[in-house]
FITIVEX-51968 format. One record per residue (C-alpha): residue in one letter; residue number from 1; x, y, z. Coordinates in Angstrom, 2 decimals. Each point is the difference from the previous one (the first is absolute). Last residue first. Layout:
<dovexs>
 res   n      c1      c2      c3
   A NUM       X       Y       Z
...
</dovexs>
This chain:
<dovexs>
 res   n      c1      c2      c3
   X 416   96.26  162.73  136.42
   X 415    1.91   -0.16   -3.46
   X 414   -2.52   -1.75   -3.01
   X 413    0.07    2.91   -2.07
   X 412   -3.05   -0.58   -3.16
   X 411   -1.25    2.71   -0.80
   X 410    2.31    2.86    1.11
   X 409    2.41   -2.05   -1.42
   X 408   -1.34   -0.55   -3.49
   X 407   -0.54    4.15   -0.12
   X 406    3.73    0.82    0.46
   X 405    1.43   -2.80   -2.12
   X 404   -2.16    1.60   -2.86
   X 403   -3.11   -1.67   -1.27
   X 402   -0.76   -2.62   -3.27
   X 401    2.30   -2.53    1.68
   X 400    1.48   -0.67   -3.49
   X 399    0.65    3.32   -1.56
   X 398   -0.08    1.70    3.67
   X 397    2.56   -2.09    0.86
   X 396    1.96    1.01   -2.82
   X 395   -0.36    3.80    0.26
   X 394    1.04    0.59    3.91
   X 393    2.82   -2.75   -0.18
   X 392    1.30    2.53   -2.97
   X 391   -1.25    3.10    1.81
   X 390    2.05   -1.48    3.24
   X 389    3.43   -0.40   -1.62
   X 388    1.75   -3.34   -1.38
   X 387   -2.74   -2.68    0.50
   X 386    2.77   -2.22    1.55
   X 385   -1.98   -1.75    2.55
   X 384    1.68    1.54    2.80
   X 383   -0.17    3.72   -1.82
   X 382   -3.47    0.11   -0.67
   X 381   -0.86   -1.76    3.86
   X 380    2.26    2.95    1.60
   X 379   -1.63    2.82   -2.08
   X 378   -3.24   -1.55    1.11
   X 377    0.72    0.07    3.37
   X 376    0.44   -3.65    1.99
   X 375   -2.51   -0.53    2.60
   X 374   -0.83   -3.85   -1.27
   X 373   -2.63   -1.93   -0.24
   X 372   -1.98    1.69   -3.01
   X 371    2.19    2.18   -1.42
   X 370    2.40   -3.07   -0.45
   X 369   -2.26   -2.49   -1.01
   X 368   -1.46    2.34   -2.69
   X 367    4.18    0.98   -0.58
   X 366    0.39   -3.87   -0.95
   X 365   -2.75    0.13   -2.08
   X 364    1.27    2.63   -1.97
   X 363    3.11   -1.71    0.06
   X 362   -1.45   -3.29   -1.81
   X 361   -2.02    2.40   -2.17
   X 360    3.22    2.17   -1.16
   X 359    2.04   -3.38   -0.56
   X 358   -3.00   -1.32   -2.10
   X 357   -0.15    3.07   -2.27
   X 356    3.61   -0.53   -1.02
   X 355    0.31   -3.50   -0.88
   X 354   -3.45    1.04   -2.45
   X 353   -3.27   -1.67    0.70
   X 352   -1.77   -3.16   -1.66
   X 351    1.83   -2.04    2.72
   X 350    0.54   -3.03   -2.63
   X 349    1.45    1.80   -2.66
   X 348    0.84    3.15    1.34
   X 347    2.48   -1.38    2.08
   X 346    1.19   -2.19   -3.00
   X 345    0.54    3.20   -1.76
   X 344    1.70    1.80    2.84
   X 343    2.37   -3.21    0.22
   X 342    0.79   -0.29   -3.27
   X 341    1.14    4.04   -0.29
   X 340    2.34   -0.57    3.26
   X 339    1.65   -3.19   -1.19
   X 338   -1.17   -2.82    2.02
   X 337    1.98   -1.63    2.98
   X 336   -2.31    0.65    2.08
   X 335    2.41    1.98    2.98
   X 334    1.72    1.80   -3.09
   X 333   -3.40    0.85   -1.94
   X 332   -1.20    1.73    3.61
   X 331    3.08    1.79   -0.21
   X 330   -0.08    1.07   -2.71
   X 329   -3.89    1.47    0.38
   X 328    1.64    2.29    3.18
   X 327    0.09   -0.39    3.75
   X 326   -0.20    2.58    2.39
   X 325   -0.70   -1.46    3.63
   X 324   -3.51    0.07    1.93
   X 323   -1.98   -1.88   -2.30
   X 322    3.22   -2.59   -0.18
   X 321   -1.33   -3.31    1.23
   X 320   -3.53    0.01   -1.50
   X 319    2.50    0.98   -3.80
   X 318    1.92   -2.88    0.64
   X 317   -3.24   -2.43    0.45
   X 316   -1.80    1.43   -2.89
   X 315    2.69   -1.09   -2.25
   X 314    0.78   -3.16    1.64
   X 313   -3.89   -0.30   -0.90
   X 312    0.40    1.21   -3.77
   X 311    2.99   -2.67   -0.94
   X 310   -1.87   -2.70    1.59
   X 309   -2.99    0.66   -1.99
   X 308    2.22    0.28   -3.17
   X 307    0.83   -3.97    1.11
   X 306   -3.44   -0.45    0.30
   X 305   -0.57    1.41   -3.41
   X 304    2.38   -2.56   -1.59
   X 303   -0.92   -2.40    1.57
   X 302   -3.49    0.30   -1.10
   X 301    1.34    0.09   -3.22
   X 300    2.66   -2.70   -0.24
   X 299   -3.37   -2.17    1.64
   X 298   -1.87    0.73   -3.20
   X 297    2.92    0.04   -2.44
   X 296    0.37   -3.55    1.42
   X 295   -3.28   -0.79   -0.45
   X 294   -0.22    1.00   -3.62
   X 293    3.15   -2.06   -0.58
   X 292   -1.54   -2.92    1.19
   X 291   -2.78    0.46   -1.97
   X 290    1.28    0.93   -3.35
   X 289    2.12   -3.19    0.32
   X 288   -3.60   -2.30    1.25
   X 287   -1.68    1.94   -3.09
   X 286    2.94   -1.01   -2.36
   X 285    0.07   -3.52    0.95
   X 284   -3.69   -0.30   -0.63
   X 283    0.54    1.91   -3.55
   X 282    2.58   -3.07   -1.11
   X 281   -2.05   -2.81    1.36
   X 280   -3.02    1.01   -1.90
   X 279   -3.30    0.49    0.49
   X 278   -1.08    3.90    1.10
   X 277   -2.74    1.74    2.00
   X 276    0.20   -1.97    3.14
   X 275    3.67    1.07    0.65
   X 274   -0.90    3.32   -0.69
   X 273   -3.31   -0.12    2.48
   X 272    2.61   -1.57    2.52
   X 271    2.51    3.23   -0.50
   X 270   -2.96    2.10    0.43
   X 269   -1.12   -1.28    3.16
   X 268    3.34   -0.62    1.21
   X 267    0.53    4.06   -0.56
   X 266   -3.09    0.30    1.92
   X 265    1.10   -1.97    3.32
   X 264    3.27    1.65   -0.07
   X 263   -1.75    3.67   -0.25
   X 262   -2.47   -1.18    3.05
   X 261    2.90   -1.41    2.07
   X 260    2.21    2.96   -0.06
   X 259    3.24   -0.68   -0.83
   X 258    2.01   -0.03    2.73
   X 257    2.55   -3.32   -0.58
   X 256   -2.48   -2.27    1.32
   X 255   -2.98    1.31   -2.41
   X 254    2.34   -1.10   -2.87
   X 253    0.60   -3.33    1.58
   X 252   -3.42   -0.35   -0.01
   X 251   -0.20    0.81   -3.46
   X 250    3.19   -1.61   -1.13
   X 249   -2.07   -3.44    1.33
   X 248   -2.56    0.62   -1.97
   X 247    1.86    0.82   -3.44
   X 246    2.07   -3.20    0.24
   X 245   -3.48   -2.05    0.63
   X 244   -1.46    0.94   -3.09
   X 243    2.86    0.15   -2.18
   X 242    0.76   -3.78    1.12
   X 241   -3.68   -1.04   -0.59
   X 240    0.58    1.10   -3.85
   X 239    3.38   -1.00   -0.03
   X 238   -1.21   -3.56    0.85
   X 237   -3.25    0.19   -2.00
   X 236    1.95    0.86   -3.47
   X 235    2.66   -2.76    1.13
   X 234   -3.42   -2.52   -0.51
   X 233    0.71   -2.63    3.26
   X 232   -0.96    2.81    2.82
   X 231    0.91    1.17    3.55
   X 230    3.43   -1.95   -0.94
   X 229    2.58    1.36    2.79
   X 228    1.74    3.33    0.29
   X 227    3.21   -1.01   -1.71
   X 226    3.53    0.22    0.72
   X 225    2.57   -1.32   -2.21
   X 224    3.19    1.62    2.12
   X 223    0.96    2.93   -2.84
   X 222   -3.59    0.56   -0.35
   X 221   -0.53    0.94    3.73
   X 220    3.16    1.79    0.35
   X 219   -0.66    1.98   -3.12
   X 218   -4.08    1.08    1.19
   X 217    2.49    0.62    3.30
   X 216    2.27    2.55   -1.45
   X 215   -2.78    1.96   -1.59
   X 214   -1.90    0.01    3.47
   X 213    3.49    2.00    0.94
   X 212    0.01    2.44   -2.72
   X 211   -3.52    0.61    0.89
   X 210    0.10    1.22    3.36
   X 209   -2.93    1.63    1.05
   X 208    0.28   -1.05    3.63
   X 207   -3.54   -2.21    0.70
   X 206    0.56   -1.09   -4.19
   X 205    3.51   -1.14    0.46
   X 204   -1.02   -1.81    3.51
   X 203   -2.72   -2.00   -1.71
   X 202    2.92   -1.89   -2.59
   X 201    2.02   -0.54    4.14
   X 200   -3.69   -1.66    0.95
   X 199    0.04   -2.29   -3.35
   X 198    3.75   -0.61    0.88
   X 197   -0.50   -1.12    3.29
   X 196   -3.09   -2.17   -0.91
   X 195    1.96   -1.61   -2.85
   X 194   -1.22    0.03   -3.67
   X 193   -1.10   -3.54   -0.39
   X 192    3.03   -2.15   -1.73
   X 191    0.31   -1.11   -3.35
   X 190    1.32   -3.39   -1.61
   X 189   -3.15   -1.54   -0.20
   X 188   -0.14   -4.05    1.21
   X 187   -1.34    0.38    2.90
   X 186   -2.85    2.66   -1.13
   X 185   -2.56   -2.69   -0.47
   X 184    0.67   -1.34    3.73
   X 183   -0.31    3.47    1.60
   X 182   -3.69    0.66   -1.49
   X 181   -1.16   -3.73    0.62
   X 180    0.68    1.16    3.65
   X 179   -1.62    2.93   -0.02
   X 178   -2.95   -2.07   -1.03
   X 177   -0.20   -2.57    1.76
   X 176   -0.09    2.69    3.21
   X 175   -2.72    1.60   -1.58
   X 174   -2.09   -2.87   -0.23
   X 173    1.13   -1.01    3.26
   X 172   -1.30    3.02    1.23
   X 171   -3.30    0.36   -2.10
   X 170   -0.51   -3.09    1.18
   X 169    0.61   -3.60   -1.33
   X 168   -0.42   -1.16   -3.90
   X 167    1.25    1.47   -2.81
   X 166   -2.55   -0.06   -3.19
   X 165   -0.39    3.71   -1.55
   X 164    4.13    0.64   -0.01
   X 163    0.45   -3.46   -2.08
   X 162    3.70   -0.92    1.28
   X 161    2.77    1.80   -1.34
   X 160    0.49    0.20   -3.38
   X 159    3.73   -0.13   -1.17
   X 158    0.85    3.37   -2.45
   X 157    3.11   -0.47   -1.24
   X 156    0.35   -3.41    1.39
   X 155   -2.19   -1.03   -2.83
   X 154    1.72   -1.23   -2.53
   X 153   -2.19    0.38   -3.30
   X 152   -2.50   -3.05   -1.06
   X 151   -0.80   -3.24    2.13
   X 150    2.74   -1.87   -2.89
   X 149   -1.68   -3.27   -1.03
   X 148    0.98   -3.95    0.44
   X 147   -2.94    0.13    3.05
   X 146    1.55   -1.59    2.72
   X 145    3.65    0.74   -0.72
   X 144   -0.64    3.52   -1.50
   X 143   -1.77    0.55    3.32
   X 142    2.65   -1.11    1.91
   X 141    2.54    2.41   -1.70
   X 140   -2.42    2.52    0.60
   X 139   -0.80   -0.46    3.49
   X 138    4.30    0.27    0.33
   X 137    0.03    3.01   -1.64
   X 136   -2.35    1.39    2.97
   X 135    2.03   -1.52    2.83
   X 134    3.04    1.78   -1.56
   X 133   -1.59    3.50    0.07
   X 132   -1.83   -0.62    3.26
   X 131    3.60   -0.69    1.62
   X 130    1.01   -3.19    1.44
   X 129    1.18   -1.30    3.44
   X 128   -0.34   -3.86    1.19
   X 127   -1.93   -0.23    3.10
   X 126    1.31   -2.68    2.38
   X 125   -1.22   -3.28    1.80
   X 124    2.37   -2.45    1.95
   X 123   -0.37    0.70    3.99
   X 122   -3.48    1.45   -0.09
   X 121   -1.81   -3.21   -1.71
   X 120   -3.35    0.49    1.09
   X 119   -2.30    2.46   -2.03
   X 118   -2.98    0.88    0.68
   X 117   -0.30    2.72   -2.72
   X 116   -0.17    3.32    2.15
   X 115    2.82   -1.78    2.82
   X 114    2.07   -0.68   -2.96
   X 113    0.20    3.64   -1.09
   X 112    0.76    0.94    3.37
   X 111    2.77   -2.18    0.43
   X 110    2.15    1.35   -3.15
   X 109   -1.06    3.72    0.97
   X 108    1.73   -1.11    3.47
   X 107    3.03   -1.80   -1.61
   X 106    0.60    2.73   -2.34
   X 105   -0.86    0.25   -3.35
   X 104    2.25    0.06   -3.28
   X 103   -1.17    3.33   -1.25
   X 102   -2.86    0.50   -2.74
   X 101   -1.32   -3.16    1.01
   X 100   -1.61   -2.69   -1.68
   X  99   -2.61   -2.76    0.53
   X  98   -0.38   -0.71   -2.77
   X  97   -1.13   -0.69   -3.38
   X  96   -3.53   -0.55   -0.82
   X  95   -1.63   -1.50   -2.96
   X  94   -3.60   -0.06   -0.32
   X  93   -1.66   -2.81   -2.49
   X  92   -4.14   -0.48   -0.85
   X  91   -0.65    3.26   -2.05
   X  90    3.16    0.11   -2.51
   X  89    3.44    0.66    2.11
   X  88   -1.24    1.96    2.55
   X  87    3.04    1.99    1.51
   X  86    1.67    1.01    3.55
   X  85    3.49    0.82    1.31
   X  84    0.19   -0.11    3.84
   X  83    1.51    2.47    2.19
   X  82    1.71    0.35    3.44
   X  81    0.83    3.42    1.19
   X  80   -0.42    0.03    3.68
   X  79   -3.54   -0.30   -0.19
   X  78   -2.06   -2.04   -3.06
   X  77    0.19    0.97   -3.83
   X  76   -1.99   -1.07   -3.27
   X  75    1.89    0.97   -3.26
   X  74   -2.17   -0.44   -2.95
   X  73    0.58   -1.30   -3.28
   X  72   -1.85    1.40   -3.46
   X  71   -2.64   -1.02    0.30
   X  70   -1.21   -1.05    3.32
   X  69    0.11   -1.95    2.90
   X  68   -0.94    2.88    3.61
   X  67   -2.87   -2.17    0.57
   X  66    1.10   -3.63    0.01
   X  65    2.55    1.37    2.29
   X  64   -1.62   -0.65    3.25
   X  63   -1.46   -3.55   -0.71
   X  62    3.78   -1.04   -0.44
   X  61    0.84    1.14    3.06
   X  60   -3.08   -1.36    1.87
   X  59    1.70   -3.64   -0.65
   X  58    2.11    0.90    2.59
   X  57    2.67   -2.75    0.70
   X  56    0.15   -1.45   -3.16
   X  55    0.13    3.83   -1.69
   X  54    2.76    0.82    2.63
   X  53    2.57   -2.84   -1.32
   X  52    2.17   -0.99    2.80
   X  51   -1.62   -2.85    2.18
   X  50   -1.20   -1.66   -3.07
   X  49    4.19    0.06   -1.06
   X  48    0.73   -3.35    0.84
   X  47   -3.11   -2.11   -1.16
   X  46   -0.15    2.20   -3.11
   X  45    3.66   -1.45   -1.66
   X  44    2.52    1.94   -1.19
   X  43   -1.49    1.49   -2.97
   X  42   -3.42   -0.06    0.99
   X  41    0.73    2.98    2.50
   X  40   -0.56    2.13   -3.71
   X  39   -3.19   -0.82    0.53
   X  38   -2.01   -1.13   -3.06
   X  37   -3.89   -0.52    0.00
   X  36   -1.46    1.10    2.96
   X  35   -3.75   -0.33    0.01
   X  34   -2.53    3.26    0.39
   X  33   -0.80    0.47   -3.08
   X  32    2.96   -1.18   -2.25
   X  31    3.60    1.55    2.23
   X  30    3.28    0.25   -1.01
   X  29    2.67    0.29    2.30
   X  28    3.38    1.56   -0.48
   X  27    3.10    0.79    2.91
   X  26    2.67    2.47   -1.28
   X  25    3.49   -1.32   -0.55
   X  24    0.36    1.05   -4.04
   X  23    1.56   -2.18   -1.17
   X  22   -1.08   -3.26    1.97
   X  21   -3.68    1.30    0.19
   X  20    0.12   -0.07   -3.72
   X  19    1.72   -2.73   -0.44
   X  18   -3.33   -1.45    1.48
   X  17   -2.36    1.55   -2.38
   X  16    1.93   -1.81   -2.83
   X  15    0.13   -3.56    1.67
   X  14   -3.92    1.03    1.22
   X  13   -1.02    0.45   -3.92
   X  12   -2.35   -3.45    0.04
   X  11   -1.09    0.52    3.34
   X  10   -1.74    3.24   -0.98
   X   9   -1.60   -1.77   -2.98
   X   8   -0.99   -2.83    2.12
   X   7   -1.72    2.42    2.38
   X   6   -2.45    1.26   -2.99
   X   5    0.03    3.71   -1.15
   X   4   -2.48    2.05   -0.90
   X   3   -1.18    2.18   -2.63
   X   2   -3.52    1.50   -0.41
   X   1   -1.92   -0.74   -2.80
</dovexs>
């Protein structure tokens, strides 16, 4: 048989349900179908205060809420953080208490509240703040005051927020409603969201390869209480989701920093196939370390080769300037800044040719130009571009001209 209570049992604890209102300044009603059955306006009098109690004025307030009452207590929220505390007390009785706000309201938020709930009374009426926690104790104490038993554990832990499957509106408000029951169950936490700037600055270490320096803001942000949000209520979910996204974003950062996009986009791959592969808090931390220091090695690598790439084009660029001067592997090291034997294995490294067989080509071709365009002797081109006598010019453009100076002029002169 299903429990209910009568109206003269809820009149019969009003003294008690009234200190309650007194100690703890937050407006109560209690509600049997659709009647009102205590209002906390009672206590001084209903004629005066009519004007000033919303669920008088708008008897669709109540009608909204009947939906989001539950087991344990719910926290139902409106704009500009104002908040109710729900709870069915046995099937016929609902207990509300509010409105709230998170912040003491201004006069406009103030306003606009009474403008939704037809209010009149805009010289005398105020919001009284609360947090969820509070508002959530308090349900309890008025439960155990109504019913003579405990609802069970406290729970501003883990406060329900409206029933997800029954809110009204469009997908817009809905969403809306929801953000804002978000922000009003995490008023009373002492941690703050990461920061934007120092999300973007944690991105930065991965785009430059600097992991000293994303070491010193993982500290920052524990040293200040930072958190990234709840994504989930089980901690296992939470680190989970956190893993997840952590790994994504390094990715893309990743591919910012010059790694190329294909390599970053498998190495997420196969960091989200390790994250999907295990269940416990400890291994998804590890994966999301491994992760960012595989990305950072990734980017240190491509940096580093770039920065070898520099090297090798100065390189190039002293020896285009100096075809026609003596010049010698020291001080091509000197002009680099490399040590002579470094720099003719990094040469060879990413030009696949010797320091030495590049110089001869790049002077070959300058002589090419030279016999072509030019009426300069072959003993005088040999000895301008530092070939040292004509059999050795002779010999080495033959080697990569396949012909002697002699017959690639004959071919191709260009002089009128």
């Amino acid at each position: 048989m299903e429990q209910k209570f009568t109206i003269s049992e809820i009149r019969e604890k009003k003294n008690l349900i009234d200190s309650l209102c007194h100690i703890s300044r937050c407006p109560i009603h209690i509600f049997q179908e659709s009647q009102m059955v205590y209002s906390s306006a009672d206590i001084a009098g209903i004629d005066k205060y009519k004007s000033e109690d919303p669920f008088i004025c708008d008897p669709a307030l109540i009608q909204s809420m009947r939906g989001s009452a539950m087991t344990p207590p719910a926290i139902v929220s409106e704009t500009d953080g104002i908040f109710y505390g729900v709870l069915h007390c046995f099937t016929n009785t609902l207990c509300v208490i509010g409105p709230l706000a998170v912040k003491k309201p201004d006069i406009r938020q103030t306003h606009s509240y009474m403008r939704r709930h037809q209010m009149k009374d805009f010289q005398n009426y105020f919001i009284h703040t609360g947090q969820t926690a509070q508002t959530l104790a308090i349900l309890q104490l008025l439960n155990f005051i109504l019913t003579g038993h405990n609802s069970g554990a406290a729970p501003a832990a883990n406060p329900r927020l409206f029933n997800f499957d029954q809110l009204p509106g469009t997908p817009q408000e809905q969403q809306d409603f929801l953000l804002q029951s978000y922000k009003l169950s995490h008023n009373d936490d002492d941690t703050d969201h990461v920061p934007y700037k120092m999300e973007e600055l944690m991105m930065s270490c991965i785009r430059e390869g600097d992991y000293d320096k994303l070491k010193r803001m993982f500290t920052t942000a524990s040293n200040n209480n930072y958190s990234s949000g709840t994504m989930a209520h089980s901690p296992l979910k939470q680190t989970e989701y956190g893993a997840v996204i952590g790994v994504s974003l390094m990715s893309r950062a990743a591919i910012a920093g010059g790694v190329n996009p294909y390599d970053a986009y498998d190495m997420n791959d196969l960091y989200l196939q390790k994250i999907a592969s295990v269940s416990s808090e400890k291994e998804y931390n590890k994966i999301f370390e491994d992760s960012f220091l595989g990305y950072i090695n990734a980017v240190r690598k491509v940096k580093a080769q770039q920065s070898q790439s520099a090297h090798i084009e100065k390189c190039k660029t002293y020896i285009s300037r100096h075809l026609n001067k003596p010049f010698t592997r020291e001080d091509l090291a000197e002009y680099t800044d490399l040590s002579p034997t470094y720099l003719s294995h990094l040469f060879v490294q990413h030009e696949h040719q010797t320091l030495k067989s590049y110089i001869l080509k790049e002077r070959v071709a300058a002589a090419m130009n030279m016999l072509k365009f030019s009426d300069y002797s072959i003993s005088q081109i040999a000895e301008y571009l530092c070939f040292g006598t004509q059999s050795r010019f002779g010999a080495t453009f033959k080697k990569f001209a396949g012909m002697s100076p002699g017959e690639y002029r004959r071919q191709n002169q260009h002089l009128t």
